[in-house]
KEVEX-201428 format. One record per atom (N, C-alpha, C): residue in one letter; y negated, z negated, x. Coordinates in steps of 0.1 Angstrom, whole numbers, plus 5000, padded with zeros to 4 digits. Layout:
BEGIN
AYZX;...
# end
This chain:
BEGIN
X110247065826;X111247025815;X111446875815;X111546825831;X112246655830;X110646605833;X109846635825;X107946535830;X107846445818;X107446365821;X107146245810;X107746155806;X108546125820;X109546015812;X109345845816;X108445855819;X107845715820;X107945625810;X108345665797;X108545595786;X109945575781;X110345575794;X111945515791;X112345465788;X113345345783;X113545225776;X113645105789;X112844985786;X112544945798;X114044825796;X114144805814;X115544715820;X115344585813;X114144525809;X114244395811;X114944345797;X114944415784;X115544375774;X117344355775;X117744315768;X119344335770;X119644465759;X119144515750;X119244635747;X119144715751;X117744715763;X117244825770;X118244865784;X118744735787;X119944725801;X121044805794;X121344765781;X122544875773;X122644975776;X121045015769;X120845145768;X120445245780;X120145175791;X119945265804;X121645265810;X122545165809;X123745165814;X124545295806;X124245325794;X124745435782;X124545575793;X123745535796;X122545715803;X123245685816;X122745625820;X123745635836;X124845715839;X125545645828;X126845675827;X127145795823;X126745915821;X126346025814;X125646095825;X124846025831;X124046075840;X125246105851;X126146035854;X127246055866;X127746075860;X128346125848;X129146215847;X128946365844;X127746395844;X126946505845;X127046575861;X126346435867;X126346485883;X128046525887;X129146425882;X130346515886;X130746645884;X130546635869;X130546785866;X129946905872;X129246875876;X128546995886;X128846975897;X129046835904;X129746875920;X131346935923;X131446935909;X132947005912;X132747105908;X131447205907;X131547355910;X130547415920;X131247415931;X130647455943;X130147575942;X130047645933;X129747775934;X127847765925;X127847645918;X126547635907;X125847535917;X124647535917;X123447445928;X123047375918;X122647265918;X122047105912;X121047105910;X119747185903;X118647175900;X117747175890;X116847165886;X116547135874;X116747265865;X116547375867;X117147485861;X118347455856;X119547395861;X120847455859;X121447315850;X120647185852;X120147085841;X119747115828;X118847175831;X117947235818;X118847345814;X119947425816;X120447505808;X121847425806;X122147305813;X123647205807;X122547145793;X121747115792;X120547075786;X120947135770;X120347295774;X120347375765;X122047405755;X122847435765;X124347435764;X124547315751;X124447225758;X124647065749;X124347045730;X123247075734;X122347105722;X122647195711;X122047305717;X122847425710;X124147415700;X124847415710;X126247395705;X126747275692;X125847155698;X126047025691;X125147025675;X123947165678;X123347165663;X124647255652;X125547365660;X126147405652;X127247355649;X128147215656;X129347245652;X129547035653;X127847015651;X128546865652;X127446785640;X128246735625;X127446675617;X126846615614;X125346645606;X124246605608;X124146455603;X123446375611;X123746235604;X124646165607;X125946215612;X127146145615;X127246035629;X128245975629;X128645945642;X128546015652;X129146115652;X128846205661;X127746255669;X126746265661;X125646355663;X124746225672;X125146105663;X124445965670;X124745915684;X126045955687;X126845935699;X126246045706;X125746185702;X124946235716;X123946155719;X123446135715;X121746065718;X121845985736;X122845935740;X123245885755;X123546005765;X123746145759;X123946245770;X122746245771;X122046295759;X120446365763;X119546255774;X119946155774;X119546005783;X120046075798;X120946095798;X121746075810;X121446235815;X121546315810;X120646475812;X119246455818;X118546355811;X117146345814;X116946255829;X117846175827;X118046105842;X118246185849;X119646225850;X119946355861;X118546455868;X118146505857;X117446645858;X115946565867;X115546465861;X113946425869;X113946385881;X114646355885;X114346385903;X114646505911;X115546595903;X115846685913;X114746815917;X114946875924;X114247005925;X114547115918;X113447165921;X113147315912;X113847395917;X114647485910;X114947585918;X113947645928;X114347735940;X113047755947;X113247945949;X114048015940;X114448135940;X114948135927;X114048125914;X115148205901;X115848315901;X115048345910;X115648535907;X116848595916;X117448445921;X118348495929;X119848455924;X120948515932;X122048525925;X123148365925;X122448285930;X123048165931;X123548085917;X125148105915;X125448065906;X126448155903;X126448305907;X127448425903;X128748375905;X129348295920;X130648305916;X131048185902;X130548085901;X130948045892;X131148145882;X130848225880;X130948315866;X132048405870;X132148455882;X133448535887;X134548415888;X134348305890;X135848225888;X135848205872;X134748145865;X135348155850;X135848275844;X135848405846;X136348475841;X137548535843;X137848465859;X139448495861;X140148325855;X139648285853;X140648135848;X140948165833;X139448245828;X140148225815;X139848405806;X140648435796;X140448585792;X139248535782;X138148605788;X136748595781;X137148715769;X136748655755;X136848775743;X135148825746;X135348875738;X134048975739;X133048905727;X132248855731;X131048715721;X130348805712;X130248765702;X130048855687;X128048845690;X127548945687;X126049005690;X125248845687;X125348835677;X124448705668;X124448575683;X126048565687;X126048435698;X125248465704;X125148575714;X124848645725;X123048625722;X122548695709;X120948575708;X120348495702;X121548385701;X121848255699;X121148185714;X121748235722;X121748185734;X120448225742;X120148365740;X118548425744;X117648355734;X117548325726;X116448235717;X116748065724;X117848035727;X117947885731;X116847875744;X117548015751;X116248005766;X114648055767;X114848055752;X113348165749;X112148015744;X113147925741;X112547785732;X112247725744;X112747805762;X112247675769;X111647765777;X110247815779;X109647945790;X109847885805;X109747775807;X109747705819;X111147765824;X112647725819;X113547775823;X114147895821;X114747965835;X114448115834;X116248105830;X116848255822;X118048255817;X118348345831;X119248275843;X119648335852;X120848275854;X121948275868;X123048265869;X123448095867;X122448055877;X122747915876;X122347835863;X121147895859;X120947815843;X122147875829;X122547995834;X123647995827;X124347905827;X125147925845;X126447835844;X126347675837;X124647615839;X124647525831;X124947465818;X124547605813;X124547615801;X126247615796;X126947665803;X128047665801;X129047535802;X128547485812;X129047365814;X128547245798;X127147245797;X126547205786;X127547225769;X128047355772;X129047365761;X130147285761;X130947325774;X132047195775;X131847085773;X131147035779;X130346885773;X130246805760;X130246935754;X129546895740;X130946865727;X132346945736;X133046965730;X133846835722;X133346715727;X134346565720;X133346525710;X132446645704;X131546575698;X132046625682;X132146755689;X132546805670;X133546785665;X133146855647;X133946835643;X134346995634;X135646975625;X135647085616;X136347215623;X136747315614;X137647435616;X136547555624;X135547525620;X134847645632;X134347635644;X134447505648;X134047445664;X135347515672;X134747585675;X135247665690;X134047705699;X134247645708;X134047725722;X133447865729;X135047945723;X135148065733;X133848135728;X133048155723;X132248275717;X130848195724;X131048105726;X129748065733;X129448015748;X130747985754;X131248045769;X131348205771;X132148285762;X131848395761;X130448505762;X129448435755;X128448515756;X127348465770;X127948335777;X127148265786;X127848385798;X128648425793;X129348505806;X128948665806;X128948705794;X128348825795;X126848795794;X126048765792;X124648735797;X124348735812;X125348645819;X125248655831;X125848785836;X126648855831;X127348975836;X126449085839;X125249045828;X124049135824;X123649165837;X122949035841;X122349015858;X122749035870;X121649055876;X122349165890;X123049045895;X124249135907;X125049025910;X124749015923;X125448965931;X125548915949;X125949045952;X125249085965;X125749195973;X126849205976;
# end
């Protein structure tokens, strides 16, 4: 997912120093966001689904063309920084990442995510075959939503139905013994 980025915007211009300082910054605040949930692991999986989260969300509820939509363009920088060094998951199929999903559901009353979100979300992981839709690339994904949230705009930007379905998706999946 994070291969090819050799064509980064190079340091030595003063636009290009802007523009890597823009991503940095994004880039750590990415990495906080996930060190403050001890329960989700830091790898490129769980990148690639804050990735997906981001995205997603920002094609439905943030205007095309706008400021807005232009102002993402430094996460997706700072996503891409984050995610290329790190490692691969080395166990998709394992449950690392569950509690996060058992603490988000006691913090907040999950509604029940309307069918259409629910494969909304299975097509978003279906567009990337490399990353597999499991606990931790959920919780990414989840996080990826929050993220996205100072972007929109308008009376149907909410949230809950797409944290919602990130939660029953994972509910789906087997859990920790």
């Amino acid at each position: 997912m994070f291969c090819g980025l050799d064509q980064w915007p190079s340091e030595g211009s003063g636009r290009g120093q802007r523009v890597v300082r823009v991503h940095e910054y994004h880039r750590d605040r990415i990495a906080a966001l996930f060190a403050s949930q001890p329960d989700l692991p830091l790898h490129q999986d769980t990148v690639a689904g804050f990735l997906q989260g981001f995205i997603v969300t920002g094609a439905y509820f943030v205007p095309e063309g706008g400021v807005e939509q232009e102002s993402m363009f430094p996460v997706l920088g700072g996503t891409l920084l984050l995610g290329q060094d790190l490692p691969l998951d080395d166990d998709p199929d394992s449950t690392a990442g569950c509690g996060f999903f058992e603490r988000a559901v006691c913090a907040m009353e999950v509604p029940e995510p309307p069918d259409d979100v629910c494969d909304l979300v299975r097509r978003a992981f279906a567009l990337v075959p490399d990353t597999p839709m499991n606990h931790a690339s959920l919780g990414g994904f989840y996080l990826g939503v929050l993220y996205s949230g100072p972007y929109w705009s308008g009376s149907d930007a909410n949230p809950a139905a797409w944290l919602a379905a990130a939660c029953r998706l994972a509910g789906d999946l087997p859990h920790r013994p």
